[in-house]
C-alpha positions in Angstrom: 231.6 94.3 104.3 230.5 92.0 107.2 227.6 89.6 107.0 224.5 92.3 108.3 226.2 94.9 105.9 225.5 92.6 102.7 222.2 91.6 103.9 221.3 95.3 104.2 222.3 96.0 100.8 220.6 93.3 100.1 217.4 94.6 101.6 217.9 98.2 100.3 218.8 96.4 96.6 214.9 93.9 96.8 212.9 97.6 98.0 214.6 100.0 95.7 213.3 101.3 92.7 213.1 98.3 90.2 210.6 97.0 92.5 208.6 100.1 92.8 208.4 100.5 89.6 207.3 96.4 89.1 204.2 96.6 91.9 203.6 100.2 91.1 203.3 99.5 87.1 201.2 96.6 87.9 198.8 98.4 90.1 198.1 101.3 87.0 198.0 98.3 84.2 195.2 95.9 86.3 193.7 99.2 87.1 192.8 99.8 83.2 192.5 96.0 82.3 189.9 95.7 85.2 187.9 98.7 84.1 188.8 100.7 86.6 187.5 98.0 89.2 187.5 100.8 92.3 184.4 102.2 90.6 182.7 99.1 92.4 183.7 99.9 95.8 180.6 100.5 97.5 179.2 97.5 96.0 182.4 95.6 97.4 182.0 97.0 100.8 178.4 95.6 100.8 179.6 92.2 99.8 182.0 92.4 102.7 179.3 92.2 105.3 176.8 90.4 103.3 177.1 86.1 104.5 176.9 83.8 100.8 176.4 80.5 103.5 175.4 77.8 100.5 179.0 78.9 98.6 182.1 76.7 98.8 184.3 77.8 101.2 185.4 77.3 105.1 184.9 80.5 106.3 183.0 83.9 105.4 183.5 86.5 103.1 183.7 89.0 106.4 186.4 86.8 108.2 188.4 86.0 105.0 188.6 89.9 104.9 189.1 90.5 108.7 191.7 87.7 108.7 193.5 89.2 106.0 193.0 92.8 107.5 194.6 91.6 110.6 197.8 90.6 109.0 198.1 93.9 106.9 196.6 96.6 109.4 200.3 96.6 111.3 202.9 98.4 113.1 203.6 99.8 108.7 200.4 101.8 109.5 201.9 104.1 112.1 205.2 103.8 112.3 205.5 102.8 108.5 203.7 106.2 108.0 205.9 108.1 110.0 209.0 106.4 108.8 207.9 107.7 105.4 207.8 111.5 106.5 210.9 111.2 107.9 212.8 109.8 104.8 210.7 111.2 101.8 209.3 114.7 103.7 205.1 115.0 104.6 204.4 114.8 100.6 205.0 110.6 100.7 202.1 110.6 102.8 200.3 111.5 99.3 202.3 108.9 97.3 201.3 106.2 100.1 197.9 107.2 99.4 197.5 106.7 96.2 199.3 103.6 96.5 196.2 102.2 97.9 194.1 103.5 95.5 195.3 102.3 92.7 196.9 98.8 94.6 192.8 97.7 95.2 193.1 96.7 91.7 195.9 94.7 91.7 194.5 92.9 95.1 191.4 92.4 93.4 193.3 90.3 90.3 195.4 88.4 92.8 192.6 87.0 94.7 190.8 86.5 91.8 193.7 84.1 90.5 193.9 82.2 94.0 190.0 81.7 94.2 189.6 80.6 90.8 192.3 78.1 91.1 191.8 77.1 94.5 191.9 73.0 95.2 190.3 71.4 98.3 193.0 68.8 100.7 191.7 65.8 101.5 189.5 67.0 104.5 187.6 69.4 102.0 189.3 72.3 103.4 189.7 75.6 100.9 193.5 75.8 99.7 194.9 78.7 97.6 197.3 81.4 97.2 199.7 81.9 93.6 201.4 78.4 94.4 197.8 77.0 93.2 197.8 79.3 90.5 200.9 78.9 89.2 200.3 75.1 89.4 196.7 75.2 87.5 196.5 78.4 85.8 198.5 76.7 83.1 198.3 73.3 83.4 197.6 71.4 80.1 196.2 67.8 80.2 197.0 67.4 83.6 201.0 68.9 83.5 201.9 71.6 84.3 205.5 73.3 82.9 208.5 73.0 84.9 208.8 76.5 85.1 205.2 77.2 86.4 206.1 74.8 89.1 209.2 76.7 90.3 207.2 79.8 90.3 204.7 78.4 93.0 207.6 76.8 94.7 209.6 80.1 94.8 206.4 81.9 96.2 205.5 79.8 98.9 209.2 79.5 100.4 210.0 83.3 100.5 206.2 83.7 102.3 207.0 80.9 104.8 210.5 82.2 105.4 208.8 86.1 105.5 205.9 85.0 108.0 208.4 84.3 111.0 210.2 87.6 110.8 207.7 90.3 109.7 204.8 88.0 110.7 206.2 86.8 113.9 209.6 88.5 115.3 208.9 91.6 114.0 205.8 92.0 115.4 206.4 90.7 119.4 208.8 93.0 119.3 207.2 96.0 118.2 204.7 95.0 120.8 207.5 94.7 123.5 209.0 97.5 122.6 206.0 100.1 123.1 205.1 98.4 126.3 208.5 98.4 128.2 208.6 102.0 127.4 206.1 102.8 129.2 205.9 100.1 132.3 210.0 99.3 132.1 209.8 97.3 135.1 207.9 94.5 133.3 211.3 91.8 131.9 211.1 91.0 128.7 210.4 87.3 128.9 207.5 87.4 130.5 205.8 89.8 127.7 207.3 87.3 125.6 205.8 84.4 127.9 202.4 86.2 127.7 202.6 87.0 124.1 203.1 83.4 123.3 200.4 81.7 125.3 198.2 84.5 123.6 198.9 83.5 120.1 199.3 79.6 120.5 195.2 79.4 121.9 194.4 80.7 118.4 196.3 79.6 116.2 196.7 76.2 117.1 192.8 75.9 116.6 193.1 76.5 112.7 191.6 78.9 110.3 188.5 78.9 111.6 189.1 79.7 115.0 192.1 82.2 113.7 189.1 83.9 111.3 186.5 84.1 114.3 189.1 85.9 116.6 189.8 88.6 113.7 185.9 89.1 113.3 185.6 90.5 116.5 189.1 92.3 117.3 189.6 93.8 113.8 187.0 95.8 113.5 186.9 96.6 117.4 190.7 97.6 117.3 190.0 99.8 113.3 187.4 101.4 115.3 189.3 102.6 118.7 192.4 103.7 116.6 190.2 105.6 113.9 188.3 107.5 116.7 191.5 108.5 118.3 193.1 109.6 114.9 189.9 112.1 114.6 190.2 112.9 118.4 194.0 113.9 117.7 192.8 115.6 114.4 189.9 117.9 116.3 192.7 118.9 119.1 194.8 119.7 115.8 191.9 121.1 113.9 193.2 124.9 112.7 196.6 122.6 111.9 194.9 120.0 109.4 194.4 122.2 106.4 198.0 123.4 106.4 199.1 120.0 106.7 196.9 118.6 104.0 198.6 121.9 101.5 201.9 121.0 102.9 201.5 117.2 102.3 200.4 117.7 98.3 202.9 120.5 97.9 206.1 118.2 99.6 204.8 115.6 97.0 205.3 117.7 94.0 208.0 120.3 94.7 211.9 120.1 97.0 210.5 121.9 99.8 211.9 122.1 103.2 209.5 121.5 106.3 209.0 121.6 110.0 211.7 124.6 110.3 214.2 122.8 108.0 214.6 119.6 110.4 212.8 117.6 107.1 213.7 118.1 103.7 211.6 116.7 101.0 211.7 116.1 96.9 209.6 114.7 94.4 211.9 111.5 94.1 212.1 111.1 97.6 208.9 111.8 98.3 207.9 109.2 95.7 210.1 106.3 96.5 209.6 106.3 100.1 206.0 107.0 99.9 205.1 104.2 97.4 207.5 101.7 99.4 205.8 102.2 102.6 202.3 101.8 100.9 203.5 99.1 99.3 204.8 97.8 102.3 201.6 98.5 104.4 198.6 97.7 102.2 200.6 94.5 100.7 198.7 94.5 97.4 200.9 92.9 95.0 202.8 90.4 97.9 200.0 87.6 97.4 199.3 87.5 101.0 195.8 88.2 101.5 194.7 85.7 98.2 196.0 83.0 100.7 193.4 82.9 103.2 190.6 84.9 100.9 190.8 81.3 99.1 189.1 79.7 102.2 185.7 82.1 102.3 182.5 81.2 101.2 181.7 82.5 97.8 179.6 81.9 94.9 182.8 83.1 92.5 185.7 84.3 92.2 184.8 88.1 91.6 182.4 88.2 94.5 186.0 87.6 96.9 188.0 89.3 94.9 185.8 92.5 95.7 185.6 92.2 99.2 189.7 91.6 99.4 189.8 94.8 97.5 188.4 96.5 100.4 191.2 95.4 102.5 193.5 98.2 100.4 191.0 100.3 100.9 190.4 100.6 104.9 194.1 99.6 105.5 196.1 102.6 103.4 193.1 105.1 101.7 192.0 104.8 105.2 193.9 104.5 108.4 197.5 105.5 106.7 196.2 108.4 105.4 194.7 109.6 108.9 198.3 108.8 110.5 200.2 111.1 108.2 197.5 113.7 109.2 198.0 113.1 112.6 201.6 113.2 112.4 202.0 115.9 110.0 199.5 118.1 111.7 201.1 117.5 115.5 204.6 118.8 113.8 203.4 121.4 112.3 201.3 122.6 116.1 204.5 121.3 118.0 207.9 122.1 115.7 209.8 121.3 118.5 209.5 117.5 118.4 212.3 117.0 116.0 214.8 119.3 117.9 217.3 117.7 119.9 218.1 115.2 117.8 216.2 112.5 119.7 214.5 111.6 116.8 216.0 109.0 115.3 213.4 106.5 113.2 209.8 106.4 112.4 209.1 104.9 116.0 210.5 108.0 117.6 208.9 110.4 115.5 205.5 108.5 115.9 205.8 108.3 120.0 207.2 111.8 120.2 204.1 113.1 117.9 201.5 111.3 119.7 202.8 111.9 122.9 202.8 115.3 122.4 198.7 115.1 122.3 197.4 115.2 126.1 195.9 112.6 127.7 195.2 110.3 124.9 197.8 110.3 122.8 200.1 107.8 124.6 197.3 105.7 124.9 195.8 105.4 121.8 199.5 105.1 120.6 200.2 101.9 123.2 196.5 100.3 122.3 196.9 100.5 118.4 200.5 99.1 118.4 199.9 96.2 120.7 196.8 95.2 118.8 197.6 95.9 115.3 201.1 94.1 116.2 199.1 90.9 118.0 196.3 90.5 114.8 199.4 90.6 112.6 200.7 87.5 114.4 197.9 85.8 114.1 196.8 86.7 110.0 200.4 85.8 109.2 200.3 82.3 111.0 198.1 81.4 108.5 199.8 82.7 105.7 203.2 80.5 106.5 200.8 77.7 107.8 199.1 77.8 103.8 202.9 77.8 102.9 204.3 74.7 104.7 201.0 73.0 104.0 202.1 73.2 100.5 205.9 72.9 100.0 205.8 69.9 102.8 202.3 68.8 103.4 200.0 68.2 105.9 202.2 67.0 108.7 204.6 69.8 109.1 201.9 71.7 110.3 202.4 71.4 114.1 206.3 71.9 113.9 206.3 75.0 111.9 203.3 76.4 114.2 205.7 75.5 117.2 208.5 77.2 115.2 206.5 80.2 114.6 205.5 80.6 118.3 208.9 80.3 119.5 210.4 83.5 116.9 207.4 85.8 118.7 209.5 84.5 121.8 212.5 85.7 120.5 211.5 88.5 119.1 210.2 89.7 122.7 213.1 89.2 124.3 215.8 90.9 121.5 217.3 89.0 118.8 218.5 92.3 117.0 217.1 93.3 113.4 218.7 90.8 111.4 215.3 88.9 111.3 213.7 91.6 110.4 216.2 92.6 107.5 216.1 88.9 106.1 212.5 89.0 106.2 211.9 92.0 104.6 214.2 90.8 101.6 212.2 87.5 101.8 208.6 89.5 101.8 209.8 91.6 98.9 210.8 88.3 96.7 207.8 86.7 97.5 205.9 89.8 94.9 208.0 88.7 92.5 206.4 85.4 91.6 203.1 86.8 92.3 203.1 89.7 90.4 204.4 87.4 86.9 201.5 85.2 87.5 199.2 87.6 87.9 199.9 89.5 84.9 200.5 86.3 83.1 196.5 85.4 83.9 195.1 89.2 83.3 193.7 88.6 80.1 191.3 85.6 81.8 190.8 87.8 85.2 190.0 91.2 82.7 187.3 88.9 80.9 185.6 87.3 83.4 185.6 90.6 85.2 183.2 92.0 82.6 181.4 89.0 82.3 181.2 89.2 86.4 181.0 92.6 87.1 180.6 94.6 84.6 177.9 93.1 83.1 176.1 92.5 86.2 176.7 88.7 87.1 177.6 88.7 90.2 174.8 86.8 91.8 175.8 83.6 89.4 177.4 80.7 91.0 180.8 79.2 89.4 180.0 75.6 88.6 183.3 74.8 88.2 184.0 71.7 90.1 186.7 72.0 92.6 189.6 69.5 92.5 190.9 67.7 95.2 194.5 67.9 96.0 196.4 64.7 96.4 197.7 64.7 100.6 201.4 64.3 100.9 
């Protein structure tokens, strides 16, 4: 077996079932230890939107969310989606959805861990993620176990190594990918010029510059993809019922669909539907903690709600609406998977939107490029976090030049081994996050109640905030 074979066994080996079964058991245990914590949803959507300025913290609780939306809400939301249906039949559509339901509760603990143990650098800017909770969640006058150490080290490599493929590579390519399709007499460089000059005027300005951009274009480009998921769904309307009873009867029982061309089980339907929710909401990856740990908050369960949300809008939400779309356009247009031109989730996802006059294509081409841009820029910050941590402060610029240059790459065509090695990378990275925060669920369950369930959440957390010694 040659090099890209063992890397895709690899890949197929970290994404199986042992680590389905790992983020998936998590999600259904924090669930129950946090009371059931979705119960407080509408209160966490109004903490979302509601500013806490006299808080610690370098940005809000609105653009810790958005900033962390914009690296989740990506090309896994519509081709992800799709990609499921093709592999696991329209019933993983179901499976992805209640992957997000139940994953809010496991993104609720792990921000809770990274806010709670968050440090200040010597600038008195917010640092956190499960490298600082490894470190302090179970430090003991002032050491902290050799093993706890490795665990934060572990976490932070695989997310710096994960941000420039599936943050960076990945992502400019998706993006060149939709566009040359449709205008293929643009060259690739020059997407990958544009795409590059793009990203470096935010990110080079820092968090707060990265968290201000994502205010604006998260919700706007949520909003414009939503509305043209409904407009697809009203063209499709006497289709949407059948492909709601096709989606929870493919999730439960072998049944073939769409004249045969997909087949579907309840393992299948299970595996591939929980690994692309997985995949698409991130809860359980200890992405999202990273940059939550910079808003403004008055404690940890006040930012650990409004993350929460993020599972919420990304897979209860807009996933759930794509495997509508799709499954409703196959069933109104059978024909799309005929021919065998459809050979991945991207072709099934451009076939079934394109099959919607007038505004399919386009709210296909709008949604990718800007769900694929916001993910550039959320991740940046993520492997920025990362670097900051594993190599301090002045390995910054470098790996910000480093990251720029893969979305180059990945523009012009440097094949899917990035994308394969980052992947494998992405899925380690849960690992170490997951232990710790199932290690710490006894303290997160506890303070919840004291927090949340027993109404608390006004109270500030007067614990002081230590600063980290600059390397």
């Amino acid at each position: 077996m040659d090099i890209v074979g063992i890397i895709n066994s690899i890949d197929a080996f970290v994404w199986g079932p042992p680590m389905i079964a790992l983020l998936l058991g998590s999600h259904l245990y924090l669930t129950v230890r946090t009371g059931f914590i979705q119960r407080k949803l509408p209160t966490a959507i109004k903490l979302s939107v509601t500013k806490d300025p006299d808080a610690p913290g370098d940005i809000s609780q609105f653009g810790a969310l958005t900033t962390a939306l914009s690296a989740t809400i990506g090309t896994g939301n519509i081709v992800g989606v799709a990609t499921a249906i093709l592999a696991g039949g329209p019933g993983a559509v179901l499976w992805m959805w209640l992957t997000g339901v139940f994953g809010m509760a496991t993104k609720y603990a792990e921000t809770y861990a990274a806010v709670k143990y968050r440090v200040r650098d010597h600038k008195g800017n917010m640092l956190g993620g499960a490298m600082y909770a490894w470190r302090r969640g179970f430090e003991k006058d002032g050491r902290t176990p050799w093993w706890a150490v490795l665990g934060a080290g572990a976490f932070a490599l695989f997310a710096a190594v994960a941000s420039f493929g599936i943050g960076s590579a990945v992502q400019s390519s998706s993006m060149t990918g939709i566009i040359i399709s449709n205008a293929p007499g643009i060259p690739t460089w020059g997407i990958g010029l544009a795409i590059v000059i793009m990203v470096s005027i935010v990110i080079f300005g820092g968090v707060k510059v990265i968290s201000k951009v994502c205010e604006k274009l998260v919700p706007f480009m949520a909003i414009v993809y939503v509305w043209g998921c409904i407009m697809i769904i009203g063209i499709n309307w006497q289709f949407v019922w059948p492909a709601i009873c096709l989606i929870f009867e493919c999730a439960f029982t072998p049944k073939a669909a769409f004249g045969g061309a997909v087949g579907s089980g309840l393992m299948m339907a299970l595996q591939f539907g929980c690994a692309r929710g997985l995949f698409s909401n991130e809860s359980g990856l200890g992405s999202a903690p990273i940059v939550a740990s910079a808003a403004s908050t008055r404690n940890p369960a006040r930012q650990a709600l409004v993350s929460m949300t993020g599972t919420f809008w990304d897979t209860v939400i807009i996933c759930a609406l794509t495997g509508i779309v799709l499954v409703s356009t196959l069933i109104a247009n059978p024909g799309i998977l005929e021919g065998g031109q459809i050979h991945a989730g991207a072709d099934l996802t451009s076939a079934a939107f394109g099959a919607i006059p007038y505004i399919g294509t386009p709210i296909l081409i709008i949604g990718m490029v800007l769900f694929s841009y916001s993910t550039i820029l959320g991740w940046s910050y993520y492997g920025n976090r990362c670097v900051v941590y594993l190599f301090g402060k002045h390995a910054v610029r470098p790996y910000q030049v480093l990251y720029v240059l893969m979305a180059f790459l990945g523009a012009i065509g440097i094949g899917d081994l990035v994308w394969t090695v980052s992947d494998i990378t992405n899925a380690l990275m849960a690992v170490p996050n997951i232990i710790v925060v199932l290690a710490l669920s006894g303290l997160i369950a506890r303070e919840t109640k004291y927090y949340v369930w027993d109404k608390n959440l006004d109270e500030t957390d007067e614990t002081p905030i230590p600063i980290l010694e600059s390397k």
